[in-house]
SELO-58690 format. One record per residue: residue in three letters; x, y negated, z of N, C-alpha, C in turn. Coordinates in steps of 0.1 Angstrom, whole numbers. Atoms other than C-alpha are relative to their C-alpha. Layout:
N
r: Ala nc1: X nc2: Y nc3: Z cac1: X cac2: Y cac3: Z cc1: X cc2: Y cc3: Z
...
//
This chain:
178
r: Unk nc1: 0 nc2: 4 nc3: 14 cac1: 719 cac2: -383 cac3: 1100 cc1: -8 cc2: -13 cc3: -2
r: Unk nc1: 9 nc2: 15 nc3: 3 cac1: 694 cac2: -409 cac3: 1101 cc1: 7 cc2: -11 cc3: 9
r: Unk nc1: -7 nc2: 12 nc3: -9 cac1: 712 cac2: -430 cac3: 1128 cc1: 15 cc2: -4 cc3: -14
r: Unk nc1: -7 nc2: 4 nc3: 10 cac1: 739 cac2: -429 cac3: 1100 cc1: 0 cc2: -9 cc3: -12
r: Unk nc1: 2 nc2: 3 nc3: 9 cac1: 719 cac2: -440 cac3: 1073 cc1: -2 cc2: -15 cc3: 7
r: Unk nc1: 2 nc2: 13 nc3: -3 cac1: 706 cac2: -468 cac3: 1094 cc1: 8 cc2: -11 cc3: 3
r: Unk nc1: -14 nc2: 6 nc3: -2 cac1: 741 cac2: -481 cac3: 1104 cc1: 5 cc2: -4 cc3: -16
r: Unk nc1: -4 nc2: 1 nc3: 10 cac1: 749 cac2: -480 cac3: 1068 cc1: -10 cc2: -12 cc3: -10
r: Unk nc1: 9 nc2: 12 nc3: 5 cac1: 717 cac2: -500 cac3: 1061 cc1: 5 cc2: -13 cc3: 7
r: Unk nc1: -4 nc2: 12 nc3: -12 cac1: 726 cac2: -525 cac3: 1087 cc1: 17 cc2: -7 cc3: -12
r: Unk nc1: -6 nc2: 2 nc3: 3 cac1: 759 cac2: -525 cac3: 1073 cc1: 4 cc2: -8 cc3: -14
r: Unk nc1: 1 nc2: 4 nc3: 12 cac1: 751 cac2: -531 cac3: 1038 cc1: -8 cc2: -11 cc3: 3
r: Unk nc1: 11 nc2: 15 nc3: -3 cac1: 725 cac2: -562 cac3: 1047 cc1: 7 cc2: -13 cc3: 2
r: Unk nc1: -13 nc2: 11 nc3: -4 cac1: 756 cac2: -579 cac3: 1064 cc1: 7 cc2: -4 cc3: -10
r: Unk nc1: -7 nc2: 4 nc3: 9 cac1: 774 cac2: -578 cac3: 1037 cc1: -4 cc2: -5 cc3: -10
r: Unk nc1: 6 nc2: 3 nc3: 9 cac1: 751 cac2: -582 cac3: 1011 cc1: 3 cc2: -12 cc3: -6
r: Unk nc1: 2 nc2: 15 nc3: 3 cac1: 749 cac2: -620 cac3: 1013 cc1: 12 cc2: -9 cc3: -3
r: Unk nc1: -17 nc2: 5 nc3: 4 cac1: 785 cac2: -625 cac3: 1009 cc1: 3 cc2: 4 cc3: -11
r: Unk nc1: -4 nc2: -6 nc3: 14 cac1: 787 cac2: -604 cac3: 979 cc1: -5 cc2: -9 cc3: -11
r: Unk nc1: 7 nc2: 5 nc3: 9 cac1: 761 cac2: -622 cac3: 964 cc1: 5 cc2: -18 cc3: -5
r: Unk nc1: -3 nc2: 19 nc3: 2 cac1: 777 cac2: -663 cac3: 965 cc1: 12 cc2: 5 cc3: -13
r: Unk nc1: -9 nc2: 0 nc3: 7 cac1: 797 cac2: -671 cac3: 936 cc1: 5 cc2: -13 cc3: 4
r: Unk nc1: -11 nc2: 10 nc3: -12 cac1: 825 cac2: -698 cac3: 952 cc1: 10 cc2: -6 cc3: -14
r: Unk nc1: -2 nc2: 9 nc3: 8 cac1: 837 cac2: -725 cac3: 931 cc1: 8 cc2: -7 cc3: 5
r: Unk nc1: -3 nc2: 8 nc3: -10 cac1: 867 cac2: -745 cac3: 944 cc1: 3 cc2: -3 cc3: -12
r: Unk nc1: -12 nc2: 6 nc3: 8 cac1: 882 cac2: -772 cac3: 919 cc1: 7 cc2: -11 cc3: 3
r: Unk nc1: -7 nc2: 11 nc3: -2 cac1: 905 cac2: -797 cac3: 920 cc1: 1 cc2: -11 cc3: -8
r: Unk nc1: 1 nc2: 8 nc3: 9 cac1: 905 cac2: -831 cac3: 907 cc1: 12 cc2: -14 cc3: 5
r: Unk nc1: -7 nc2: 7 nc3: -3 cac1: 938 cac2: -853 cac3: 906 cc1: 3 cc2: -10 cc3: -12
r: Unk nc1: -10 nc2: 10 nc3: 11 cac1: 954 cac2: -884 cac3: 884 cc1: 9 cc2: 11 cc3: -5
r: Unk nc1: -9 nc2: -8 nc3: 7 cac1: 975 cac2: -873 cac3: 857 cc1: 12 cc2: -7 cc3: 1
r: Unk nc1: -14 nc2: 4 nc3: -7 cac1: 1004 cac2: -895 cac3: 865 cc1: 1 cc2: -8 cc3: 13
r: Unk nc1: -3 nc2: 8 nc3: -18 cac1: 1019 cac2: -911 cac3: 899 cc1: 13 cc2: -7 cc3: -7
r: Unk nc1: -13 nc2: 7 nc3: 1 cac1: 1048 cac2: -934 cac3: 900 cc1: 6 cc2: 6 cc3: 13
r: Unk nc1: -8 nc2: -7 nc3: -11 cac1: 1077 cac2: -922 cac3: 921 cc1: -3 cc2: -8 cc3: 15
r: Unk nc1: 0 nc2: 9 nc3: -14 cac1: 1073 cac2: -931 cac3: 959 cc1: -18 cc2: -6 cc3: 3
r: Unk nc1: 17 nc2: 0 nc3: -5 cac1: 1033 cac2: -937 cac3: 955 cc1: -9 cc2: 9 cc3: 6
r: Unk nc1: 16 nc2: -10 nc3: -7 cac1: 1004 cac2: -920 cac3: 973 cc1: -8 cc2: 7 cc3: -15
r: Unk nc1: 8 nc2: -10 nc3: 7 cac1: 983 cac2: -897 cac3: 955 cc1: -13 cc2: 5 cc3: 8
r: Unk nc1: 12 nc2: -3 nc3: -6 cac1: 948 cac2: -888 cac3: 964 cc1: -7 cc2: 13 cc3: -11
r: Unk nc1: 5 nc2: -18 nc3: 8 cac1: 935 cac2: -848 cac3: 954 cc1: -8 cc2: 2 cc3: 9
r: Unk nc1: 15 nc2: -2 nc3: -4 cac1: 897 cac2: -842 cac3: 954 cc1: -2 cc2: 16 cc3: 0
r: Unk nc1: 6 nc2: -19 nc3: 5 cac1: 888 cac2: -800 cac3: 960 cc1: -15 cc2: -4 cc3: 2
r: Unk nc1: 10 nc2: -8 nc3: 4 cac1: 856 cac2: -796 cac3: 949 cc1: -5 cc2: 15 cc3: 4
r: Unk nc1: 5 nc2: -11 nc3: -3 cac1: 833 cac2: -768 cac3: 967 cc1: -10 cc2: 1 cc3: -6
r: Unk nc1: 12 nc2: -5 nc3: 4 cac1: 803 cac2: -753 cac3: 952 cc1: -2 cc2: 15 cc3: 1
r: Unk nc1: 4 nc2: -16 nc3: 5 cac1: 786 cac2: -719 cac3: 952 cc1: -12 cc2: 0 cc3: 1
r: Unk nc1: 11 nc2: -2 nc3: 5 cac1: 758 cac2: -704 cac3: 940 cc1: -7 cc2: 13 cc3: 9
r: Unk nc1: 5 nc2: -12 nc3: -4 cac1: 732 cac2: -676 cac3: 955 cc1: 2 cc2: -4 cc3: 14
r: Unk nc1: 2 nc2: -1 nc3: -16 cac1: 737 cac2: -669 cac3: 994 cc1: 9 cc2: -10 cc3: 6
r: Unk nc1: -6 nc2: 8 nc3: -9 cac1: 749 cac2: -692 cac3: 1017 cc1: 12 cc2: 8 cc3: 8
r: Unk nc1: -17 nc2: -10 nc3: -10 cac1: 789 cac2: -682 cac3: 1030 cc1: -2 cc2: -10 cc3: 14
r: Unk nc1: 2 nc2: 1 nc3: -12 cac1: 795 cac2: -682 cac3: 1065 cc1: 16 cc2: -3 cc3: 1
r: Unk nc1: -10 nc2: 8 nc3: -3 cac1: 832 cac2: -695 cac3: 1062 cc1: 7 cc2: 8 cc3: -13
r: Unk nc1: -5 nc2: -1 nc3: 11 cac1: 858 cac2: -702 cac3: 1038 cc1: 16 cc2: -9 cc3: 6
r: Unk nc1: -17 nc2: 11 nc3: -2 cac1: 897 cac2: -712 cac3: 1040 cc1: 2 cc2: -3 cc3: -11
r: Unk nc1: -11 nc2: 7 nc3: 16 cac1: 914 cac2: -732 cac3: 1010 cc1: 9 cc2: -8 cc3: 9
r: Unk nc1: -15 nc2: 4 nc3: -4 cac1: 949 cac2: -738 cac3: 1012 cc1: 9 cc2: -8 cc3: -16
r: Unk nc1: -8 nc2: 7 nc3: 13 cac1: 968 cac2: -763 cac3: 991 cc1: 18 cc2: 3 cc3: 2
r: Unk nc1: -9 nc2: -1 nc3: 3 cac1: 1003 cac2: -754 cac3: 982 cc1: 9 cc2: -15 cc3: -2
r: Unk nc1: 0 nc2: 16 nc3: 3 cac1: 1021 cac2: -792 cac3: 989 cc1: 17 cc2: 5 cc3: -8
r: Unk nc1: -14 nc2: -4 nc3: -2 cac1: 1057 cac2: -788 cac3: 968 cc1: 7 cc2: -10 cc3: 4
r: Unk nc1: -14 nc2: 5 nc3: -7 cac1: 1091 cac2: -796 cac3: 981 cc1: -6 cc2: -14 cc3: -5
r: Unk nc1: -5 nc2: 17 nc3: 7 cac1: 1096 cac2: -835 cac3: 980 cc1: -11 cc2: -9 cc3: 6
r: Unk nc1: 13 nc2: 8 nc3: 3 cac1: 1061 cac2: -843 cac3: 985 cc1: -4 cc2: -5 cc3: 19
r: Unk nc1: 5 nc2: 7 nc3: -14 cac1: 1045 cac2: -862 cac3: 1021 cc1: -10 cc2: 1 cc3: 1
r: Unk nc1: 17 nc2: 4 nc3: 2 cac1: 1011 cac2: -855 cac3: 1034 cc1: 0 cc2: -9 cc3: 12
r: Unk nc1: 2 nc2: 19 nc3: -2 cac1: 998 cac2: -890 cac3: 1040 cc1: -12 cc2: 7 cc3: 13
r: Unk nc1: 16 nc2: 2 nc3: -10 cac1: 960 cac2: -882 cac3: 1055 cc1: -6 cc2: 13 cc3: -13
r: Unk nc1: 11 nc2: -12 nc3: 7 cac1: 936 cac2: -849 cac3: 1052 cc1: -18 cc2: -6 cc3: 7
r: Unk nc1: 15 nc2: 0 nc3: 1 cac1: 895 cac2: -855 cac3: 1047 cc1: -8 cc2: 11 cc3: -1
r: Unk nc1: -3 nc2: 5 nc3: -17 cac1: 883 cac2: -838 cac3: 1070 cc1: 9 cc2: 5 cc3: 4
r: Unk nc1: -12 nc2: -2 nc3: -4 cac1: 909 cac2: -831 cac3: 1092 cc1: 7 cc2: 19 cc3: -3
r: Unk nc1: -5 nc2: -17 nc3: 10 cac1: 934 cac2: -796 cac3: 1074 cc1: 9 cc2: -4 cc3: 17
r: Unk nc1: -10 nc2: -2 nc3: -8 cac1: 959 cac2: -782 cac3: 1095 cc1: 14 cc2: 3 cc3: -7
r: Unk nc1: -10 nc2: 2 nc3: 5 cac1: 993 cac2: -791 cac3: 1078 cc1: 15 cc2: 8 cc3: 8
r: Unk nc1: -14 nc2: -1 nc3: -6 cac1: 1024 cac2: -772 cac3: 1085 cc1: 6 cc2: 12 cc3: -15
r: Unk nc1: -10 nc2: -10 nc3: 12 cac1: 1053 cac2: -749 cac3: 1060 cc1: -7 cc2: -3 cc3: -15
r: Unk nc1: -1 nc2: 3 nc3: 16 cac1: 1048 cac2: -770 cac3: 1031 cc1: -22 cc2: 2 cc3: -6
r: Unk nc1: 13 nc2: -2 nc3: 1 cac1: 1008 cac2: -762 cac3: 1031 cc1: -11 cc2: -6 cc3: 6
r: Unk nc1: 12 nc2: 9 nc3: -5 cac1: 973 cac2: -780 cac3: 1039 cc1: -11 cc2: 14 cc3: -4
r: Unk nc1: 7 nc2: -15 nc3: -2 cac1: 951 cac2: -753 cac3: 1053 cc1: -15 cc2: -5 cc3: 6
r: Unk nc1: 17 nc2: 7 nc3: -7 cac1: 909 cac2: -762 cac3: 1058 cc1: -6 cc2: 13 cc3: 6
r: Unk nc1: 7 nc2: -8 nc3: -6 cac1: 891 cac2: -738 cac3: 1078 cc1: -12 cc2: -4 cc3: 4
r: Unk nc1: 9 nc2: 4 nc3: 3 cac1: 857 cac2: -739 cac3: 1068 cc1: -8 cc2: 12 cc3: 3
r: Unk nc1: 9 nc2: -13 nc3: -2 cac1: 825 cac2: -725 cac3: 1085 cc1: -11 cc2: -6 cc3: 6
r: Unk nc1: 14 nc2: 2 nc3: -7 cac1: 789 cac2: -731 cac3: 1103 cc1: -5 cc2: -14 cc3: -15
r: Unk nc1: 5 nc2: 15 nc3: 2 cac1: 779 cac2: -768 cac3: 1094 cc1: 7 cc2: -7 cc3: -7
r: Unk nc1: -13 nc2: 8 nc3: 7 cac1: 812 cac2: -778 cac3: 1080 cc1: -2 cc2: 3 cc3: -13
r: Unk nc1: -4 nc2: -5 nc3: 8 cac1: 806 cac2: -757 cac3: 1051 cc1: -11 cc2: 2 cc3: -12
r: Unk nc1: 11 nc2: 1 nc3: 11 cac1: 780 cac2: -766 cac3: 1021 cc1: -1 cc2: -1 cc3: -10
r: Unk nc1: 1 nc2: 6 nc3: 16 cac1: 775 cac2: -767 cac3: 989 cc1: -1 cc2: -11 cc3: -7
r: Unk nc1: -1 nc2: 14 nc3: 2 cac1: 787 cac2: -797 cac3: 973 cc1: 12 cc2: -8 cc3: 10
r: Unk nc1: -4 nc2: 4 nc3: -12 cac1: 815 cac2: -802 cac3: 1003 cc1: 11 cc2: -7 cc3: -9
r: Unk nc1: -12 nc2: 7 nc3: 5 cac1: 846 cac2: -828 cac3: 994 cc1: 11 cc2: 0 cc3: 3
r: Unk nc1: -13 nc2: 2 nc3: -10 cac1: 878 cac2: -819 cac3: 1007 cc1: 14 cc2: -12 cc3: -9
r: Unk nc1: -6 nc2: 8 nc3: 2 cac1: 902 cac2: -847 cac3: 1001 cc1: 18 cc2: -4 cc3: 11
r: Unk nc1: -16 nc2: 2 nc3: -5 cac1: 941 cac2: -853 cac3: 1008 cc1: 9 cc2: -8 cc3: -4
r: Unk nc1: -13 nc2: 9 nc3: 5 cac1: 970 cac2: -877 cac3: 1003 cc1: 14 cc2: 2 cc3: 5
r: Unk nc1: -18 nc2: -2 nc3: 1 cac1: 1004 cac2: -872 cac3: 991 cc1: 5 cc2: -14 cc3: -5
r: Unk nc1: -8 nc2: 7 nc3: 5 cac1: 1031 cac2: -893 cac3: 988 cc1: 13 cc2: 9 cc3: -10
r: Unk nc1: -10 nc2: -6 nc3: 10 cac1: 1053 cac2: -887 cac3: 956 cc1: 11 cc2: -1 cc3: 7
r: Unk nc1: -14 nc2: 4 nc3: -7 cac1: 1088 cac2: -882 cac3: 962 cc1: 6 cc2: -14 cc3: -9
r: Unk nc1: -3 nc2: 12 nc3: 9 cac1: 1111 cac2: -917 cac3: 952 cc1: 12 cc2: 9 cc3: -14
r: Unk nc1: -12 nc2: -2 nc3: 4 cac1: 1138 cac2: -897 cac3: 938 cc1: -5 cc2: 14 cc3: -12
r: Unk nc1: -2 nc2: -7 nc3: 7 cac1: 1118 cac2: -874 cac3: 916 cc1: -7 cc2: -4 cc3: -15
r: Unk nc1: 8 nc2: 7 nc3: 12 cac1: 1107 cac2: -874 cac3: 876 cc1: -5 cc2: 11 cc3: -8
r: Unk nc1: 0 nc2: -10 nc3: 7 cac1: 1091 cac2: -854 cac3: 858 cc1: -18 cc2: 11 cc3: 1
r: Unk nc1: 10 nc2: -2 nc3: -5 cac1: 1060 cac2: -830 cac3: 858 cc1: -1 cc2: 10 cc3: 12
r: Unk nc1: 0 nc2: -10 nc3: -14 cac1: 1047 cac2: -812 cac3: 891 cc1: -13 cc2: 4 cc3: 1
r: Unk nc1: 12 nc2: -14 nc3: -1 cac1: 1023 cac2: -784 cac3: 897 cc1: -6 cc2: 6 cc3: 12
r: Unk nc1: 8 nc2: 1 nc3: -14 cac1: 998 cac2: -782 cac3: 923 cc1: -8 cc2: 10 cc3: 1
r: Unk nc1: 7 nc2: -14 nc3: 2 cac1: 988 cac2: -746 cac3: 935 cc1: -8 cc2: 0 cc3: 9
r: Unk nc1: 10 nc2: -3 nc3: -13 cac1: 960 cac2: -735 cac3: 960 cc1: -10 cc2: 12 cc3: -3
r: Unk nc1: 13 nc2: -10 nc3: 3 cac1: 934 cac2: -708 cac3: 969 cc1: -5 cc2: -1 cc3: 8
r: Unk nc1: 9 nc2: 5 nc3: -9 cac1: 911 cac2: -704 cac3: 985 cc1: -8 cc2: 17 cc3: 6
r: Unk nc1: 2 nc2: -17 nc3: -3 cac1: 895 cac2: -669 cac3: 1005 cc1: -14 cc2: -1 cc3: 7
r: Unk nc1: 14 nc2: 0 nc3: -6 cac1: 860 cac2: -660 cac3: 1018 cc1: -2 cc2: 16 cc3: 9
r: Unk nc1: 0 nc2: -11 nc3: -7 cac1: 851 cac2: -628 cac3: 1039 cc1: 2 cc2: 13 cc3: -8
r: Unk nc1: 1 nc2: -15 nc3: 6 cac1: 851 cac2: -604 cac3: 1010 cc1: 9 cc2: -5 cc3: -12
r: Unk nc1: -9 nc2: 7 nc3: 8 cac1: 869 cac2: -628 cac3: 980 cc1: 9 cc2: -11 cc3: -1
r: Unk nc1: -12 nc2: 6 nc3: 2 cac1: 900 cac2: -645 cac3: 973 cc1: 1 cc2: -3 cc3: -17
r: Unk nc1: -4 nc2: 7 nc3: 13 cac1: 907 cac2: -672 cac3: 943 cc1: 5 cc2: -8 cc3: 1
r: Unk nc1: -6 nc2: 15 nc3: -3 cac1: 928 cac2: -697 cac3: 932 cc1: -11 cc2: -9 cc3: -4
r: Unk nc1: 11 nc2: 10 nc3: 0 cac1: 917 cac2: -731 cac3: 931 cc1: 0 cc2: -3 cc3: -14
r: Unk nc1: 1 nc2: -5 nc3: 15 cac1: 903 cac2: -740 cac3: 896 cc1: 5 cc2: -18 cc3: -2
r: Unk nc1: 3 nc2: 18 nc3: 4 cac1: 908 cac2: -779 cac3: 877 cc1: 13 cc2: -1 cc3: -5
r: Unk nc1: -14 nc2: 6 nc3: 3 cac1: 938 cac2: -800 cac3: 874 cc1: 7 cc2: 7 cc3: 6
r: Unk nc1: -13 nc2: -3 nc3: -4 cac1: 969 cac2: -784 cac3: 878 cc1: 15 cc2: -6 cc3: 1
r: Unk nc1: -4 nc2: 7 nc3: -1 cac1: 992 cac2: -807 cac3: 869 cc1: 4 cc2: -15 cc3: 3
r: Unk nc1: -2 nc2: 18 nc3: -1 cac1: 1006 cac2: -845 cac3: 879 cc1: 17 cc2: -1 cc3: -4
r: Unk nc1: -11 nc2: 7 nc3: 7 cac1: 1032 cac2: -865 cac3: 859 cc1: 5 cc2: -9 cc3: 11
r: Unk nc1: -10 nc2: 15 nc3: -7 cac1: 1059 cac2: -887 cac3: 877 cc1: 8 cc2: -7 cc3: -8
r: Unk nc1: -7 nc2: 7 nc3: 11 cac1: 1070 cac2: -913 cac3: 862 cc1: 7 cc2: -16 cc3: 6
r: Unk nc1: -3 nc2: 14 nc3: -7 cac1: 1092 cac2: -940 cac3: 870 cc1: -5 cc2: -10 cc3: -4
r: Unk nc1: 14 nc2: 15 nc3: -2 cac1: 1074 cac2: -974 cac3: 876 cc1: 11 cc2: -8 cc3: -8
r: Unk nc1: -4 nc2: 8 nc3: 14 cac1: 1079 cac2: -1000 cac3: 849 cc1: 2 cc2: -10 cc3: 7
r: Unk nc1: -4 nc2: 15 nc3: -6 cac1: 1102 cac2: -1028 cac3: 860 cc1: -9 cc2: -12 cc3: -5
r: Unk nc1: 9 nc2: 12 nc3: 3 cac1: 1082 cac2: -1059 cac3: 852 cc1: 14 cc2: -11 cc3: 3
r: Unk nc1: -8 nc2: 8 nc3: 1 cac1: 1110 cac2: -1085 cac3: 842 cc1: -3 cc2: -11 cc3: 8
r: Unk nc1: 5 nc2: 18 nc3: -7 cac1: 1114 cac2: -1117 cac3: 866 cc1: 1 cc2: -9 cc3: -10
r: Unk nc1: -4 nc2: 10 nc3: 9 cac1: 1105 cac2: -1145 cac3: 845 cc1: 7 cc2: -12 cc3: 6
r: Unk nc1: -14 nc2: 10 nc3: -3 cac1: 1133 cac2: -1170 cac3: 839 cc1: -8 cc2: -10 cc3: 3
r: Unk nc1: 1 nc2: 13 nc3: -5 cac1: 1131 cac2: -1196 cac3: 858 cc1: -3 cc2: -14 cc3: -10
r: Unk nc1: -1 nc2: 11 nc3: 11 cac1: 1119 cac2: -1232 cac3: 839 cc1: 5 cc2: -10 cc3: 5
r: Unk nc1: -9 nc2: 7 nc3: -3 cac1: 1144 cac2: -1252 cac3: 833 cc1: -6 cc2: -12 cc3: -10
r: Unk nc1: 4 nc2: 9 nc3: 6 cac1: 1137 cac2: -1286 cac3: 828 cc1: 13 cc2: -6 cc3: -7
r: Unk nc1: -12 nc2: 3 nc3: 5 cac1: 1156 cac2: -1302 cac3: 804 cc1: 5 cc2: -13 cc3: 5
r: Unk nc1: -7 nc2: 9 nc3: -12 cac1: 1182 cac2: -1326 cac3: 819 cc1: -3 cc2: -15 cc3: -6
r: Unk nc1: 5 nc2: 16 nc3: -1 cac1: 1174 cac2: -1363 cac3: 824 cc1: 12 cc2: -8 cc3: -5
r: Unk nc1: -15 nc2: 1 nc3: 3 cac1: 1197 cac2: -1383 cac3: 804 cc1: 7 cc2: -10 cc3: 6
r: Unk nc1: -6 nc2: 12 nc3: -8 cac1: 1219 cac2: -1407 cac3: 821 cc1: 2 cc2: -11 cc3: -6
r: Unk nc1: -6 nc2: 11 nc3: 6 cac1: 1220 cac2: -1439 cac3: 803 cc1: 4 cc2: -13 cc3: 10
r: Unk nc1: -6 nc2: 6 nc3: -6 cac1: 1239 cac2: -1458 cac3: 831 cc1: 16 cc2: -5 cc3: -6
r: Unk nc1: -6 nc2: 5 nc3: 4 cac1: 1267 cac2: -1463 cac3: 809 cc1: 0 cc2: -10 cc3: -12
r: Unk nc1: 7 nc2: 7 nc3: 8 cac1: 1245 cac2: -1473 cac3: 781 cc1: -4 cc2: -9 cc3: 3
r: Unk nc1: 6 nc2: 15 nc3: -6 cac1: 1234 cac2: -1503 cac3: 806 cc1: 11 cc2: -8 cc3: 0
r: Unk nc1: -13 nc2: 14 nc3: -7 cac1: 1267 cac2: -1518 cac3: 818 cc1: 9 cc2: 3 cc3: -15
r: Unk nc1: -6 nc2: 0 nc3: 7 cac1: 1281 cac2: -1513 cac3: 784 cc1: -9 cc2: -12 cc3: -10
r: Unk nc1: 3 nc2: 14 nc3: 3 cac1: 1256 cac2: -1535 cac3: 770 cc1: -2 cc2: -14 cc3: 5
r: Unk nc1: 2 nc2: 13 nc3: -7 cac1: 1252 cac2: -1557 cac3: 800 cc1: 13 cc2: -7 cc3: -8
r: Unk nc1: -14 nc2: 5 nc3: 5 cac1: 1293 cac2: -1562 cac3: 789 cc1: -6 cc2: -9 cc3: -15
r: Unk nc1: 0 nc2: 0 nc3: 9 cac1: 1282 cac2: -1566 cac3: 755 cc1: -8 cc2: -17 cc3: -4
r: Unk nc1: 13 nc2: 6 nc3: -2 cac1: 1251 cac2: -1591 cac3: 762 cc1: 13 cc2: -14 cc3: 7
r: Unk nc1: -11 nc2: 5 nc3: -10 cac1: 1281 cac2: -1610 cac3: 789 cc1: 12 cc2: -7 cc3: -12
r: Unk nc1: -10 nc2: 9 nc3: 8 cac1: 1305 cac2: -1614 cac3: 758 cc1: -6 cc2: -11 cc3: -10
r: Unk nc1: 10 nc2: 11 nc3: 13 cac1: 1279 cac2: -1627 cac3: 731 cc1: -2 cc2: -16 cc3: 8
r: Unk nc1: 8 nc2: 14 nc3: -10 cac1: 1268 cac2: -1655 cac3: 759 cc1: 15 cc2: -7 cc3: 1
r: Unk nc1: -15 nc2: 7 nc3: -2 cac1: 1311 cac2: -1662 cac3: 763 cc1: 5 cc2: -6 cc3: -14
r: Unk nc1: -2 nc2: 0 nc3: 11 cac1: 1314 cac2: -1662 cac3: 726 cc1: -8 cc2: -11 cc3: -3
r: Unk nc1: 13 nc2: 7 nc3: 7 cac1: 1280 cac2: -1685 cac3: 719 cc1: 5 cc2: -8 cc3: 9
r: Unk nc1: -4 nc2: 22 nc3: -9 cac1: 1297 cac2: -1717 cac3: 748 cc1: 9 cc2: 5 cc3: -7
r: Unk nc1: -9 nc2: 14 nc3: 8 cac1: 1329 cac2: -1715 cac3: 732 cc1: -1 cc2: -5 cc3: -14
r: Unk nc1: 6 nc2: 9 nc3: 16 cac1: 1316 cac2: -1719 cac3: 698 cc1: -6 cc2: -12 cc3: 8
r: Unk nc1: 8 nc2: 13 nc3: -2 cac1: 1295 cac2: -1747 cac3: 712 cc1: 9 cc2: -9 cc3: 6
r: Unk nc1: -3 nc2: 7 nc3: -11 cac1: 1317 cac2: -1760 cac3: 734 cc1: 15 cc2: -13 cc3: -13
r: Unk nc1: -8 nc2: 9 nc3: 12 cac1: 1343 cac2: -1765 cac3: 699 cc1: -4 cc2: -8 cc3: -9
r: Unk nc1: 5 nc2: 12 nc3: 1 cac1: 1319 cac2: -1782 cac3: 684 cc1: -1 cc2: -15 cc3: 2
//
């Protein structure tokens, strides 16, 4: 009986300190992307009371979407970014950080799920949930400047040279009837 109770002590001691953290994950993203851009999503760790001895958070990436680069290194596979968090890795205040690329071909809003689990609790992640796509704003090429055209007065010359050429033919034979 007593070896019972003391297994039960034991048992409850271990566990205690896990019971006791309250685990905070949130997320912090831009509210809109342009199609075909990167995206950068901040989770946020905190807890309070006992120190946890490991923690997974998993980001839910949907359809469409590209992961670029995980901070620190997730293990990416079936649509998901998976952190496996524990010893030294795992502190109050930790930054996990990721980048997506939007899809080009999509518009519209999209919804960013994740949770996250500890040895005794499971939650989702808390914060922003959504990001806006929106197609990128053509920026018009400006028109070209057109200079305005140079005017040709080449016939304006040899029409008065002519003109200049008759007065001088006109002004000897007057003189010359004299």
């Amino acid at each position: 009986m007593l070896m019972k109770k003391i297994i039960l002590l034991l048992l409850v001691s271990m566990i205690f300190p896990f019971a006791s953290a309250e685990i905070n994950v949130d997320r912090v993203l831009p509210q809109t992307i342009e199609q075909g851009n990167n995206i950068e999503i901040e989770l946020n760790i905190s807890f309070e009371g006992e120190e946890i001895s490991s923690l997974i958070v998993t980001e839910e990436i949907p359809e469409g979407w590209e992961i670029i680069k995980t901070t620190p290194k997730a293990t990416a596979f079936e649509g998901k970014v998976k952190w496996l968090l524990y010893n030294n890795a795992l502190f109050d205040g930790l930054k996990l950080k990721y980048t997506l690329k939007a899809p080009s071909n999509f518009e519209g809003t999209q919804e960013i799920n994740g949770y996250w689990k500890s040895l005794l609790t499971k939650s989702t992640i808390e914060g922003d949930l959504f990001a806006v796509i929106i197609v990128p704003e053509l920026v018009p090429e400006p028109e070209p400047k057109v200079e305005p055209p140079v005017e040709d007065n080449t016939m304006l010359i040899i029409i008065a040279g002519f003109a200049v050429v008759i007065l001088l033919l006109i002004v000897l034979v007057v003189k010359k009837k004299k």
